[in-house]
C-alpha positions as CSV (number, residue, x, y, z in Angstrom):
1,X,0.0,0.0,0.0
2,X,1.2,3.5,-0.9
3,X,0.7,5.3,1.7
4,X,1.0,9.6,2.4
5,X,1.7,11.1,5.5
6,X,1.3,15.0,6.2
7,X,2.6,15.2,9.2
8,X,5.4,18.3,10.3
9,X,6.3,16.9,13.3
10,X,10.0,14.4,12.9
11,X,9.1,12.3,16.0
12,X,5.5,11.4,14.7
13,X,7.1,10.7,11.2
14,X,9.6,8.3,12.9
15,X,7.2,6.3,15.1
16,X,5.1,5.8,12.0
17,X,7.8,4.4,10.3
18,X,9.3,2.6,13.3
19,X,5.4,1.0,13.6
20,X,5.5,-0.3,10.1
21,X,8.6,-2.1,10.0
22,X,7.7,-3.5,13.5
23,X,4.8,-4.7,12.0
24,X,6.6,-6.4,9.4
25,X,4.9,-4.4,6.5
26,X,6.3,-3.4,2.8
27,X,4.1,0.0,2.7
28,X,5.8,2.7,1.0
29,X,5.6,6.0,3.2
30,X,5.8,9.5,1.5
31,X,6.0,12.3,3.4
32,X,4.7,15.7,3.4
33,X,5.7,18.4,6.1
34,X,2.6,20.8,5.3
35,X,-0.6,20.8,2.8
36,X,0.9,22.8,0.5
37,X,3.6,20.2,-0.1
38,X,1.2,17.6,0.1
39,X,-1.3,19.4,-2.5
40,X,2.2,19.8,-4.8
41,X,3.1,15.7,-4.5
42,X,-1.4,14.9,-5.2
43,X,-1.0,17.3,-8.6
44,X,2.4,16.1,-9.9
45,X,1.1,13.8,-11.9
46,X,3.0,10.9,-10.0
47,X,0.7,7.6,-9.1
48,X,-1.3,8.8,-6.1
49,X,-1.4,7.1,-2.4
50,X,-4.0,4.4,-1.5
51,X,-4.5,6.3,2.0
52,X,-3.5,10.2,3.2
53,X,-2.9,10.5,6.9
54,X,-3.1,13.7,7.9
55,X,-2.4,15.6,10.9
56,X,-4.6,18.1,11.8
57,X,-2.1,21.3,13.4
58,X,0.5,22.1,11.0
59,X,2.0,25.3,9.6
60,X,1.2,27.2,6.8
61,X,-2.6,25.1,6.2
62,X,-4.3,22.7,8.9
63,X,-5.5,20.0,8.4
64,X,-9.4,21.3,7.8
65,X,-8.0,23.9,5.6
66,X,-6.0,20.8,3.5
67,X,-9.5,18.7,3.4
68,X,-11.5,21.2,2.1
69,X,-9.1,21.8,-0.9
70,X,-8.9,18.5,-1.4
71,X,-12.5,17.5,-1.0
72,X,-13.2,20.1,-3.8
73,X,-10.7,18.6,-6.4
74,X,-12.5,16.1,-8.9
75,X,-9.8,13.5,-8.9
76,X,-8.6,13.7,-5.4
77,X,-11.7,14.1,-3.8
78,X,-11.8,10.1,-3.7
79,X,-8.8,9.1,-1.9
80,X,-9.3,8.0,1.7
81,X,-8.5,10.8,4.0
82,X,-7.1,9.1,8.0
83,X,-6.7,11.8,10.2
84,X,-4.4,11.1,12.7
85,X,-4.1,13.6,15.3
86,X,-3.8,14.6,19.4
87,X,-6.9,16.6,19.1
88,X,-9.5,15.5,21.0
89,X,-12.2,18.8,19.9
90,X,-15.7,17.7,18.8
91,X,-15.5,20.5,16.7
92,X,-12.4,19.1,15.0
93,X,-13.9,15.7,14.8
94,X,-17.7,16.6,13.5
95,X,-15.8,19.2,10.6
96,X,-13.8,16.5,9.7
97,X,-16.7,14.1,9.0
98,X,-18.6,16.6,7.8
99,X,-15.9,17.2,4.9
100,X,-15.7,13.7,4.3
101,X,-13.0,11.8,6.2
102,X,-13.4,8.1,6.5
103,X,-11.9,8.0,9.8
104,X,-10.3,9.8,12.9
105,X,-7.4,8.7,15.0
106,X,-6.5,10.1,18.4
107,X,-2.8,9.2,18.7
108,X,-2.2,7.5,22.0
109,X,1.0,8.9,24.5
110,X,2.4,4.9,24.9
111,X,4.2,4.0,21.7
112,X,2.4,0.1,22.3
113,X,-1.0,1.8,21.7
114,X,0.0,3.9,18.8
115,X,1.6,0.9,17.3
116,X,-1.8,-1.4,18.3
117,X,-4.5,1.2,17.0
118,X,-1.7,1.8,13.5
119,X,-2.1,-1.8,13.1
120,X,-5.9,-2.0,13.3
121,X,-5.9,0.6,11.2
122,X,-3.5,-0.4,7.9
123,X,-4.8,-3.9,8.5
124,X,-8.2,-2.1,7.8
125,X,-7.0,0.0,4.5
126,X,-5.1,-3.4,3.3
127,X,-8.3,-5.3,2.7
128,X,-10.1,-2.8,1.5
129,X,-11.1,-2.1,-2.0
130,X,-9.3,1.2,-3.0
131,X,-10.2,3.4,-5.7
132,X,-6.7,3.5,-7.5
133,X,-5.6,7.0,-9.3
């Protein structure tokens, strides 16, 4: 599974990583510090991820700001947006759905639930049928 992950934090990048080689898993990761750069790597014209996980504070665009771009673009509106966060708002959370996420992950403080709800979740997006760009 190709896999983006818009996320501008280096420790959250590493544990994500660390959690799919633990796990034993060939996904390929790409990474994009902000939406902006993650908007640039969508439109390049390069094959585009199975599943976007997206953190929710970053600079430059949140999260929200990233969803709504991308919920409005004809091609990308499709792909399967994870968001994968520390924020526990309701407001967060019911704007998120209400864009059109297909799920919400509060990340965990211990690294051993992190890595347990990571797993629940990839094992989830591997058996799925994804709409490939």
């Amino acid at each position: 599974m190709n896999i983006l992950l818009i996320e501008d934090d280096n420790i959250e990048i590493m544990k994500l990583q660390r959690t799919v080689s633990k796990l034993g898993l060939s996904h390929k990761i790409t990474e994009a510090k902000n939406g902006e750069q993650a908007l640039e790597l969508l439109r390049s014209g390069q094959p585009l991820p199975d599943i976007v996980l997206l953190d929710l504070n970053m600079p430059r665009m949140s999260g929200i700001e990233f969803l709504s771009i991308l919920k409005e673009d004809e091609v990308l509106k499709y792909l399967p947006i994870v968001i994968l966060t520390t924020s526990e708002n309701r407001v967060d959370l019911v704007e998120c759905y209400r864009i059109g996420i297909a799920g919400y992950i509060i990340k965990p403080l211990k690294y051993e639930d992190y890595q347990d709800k990571l797993s629940k979740v990839l094992a989830y997006w591997e058996v799925n049928e994804l709409v490939k760009g």
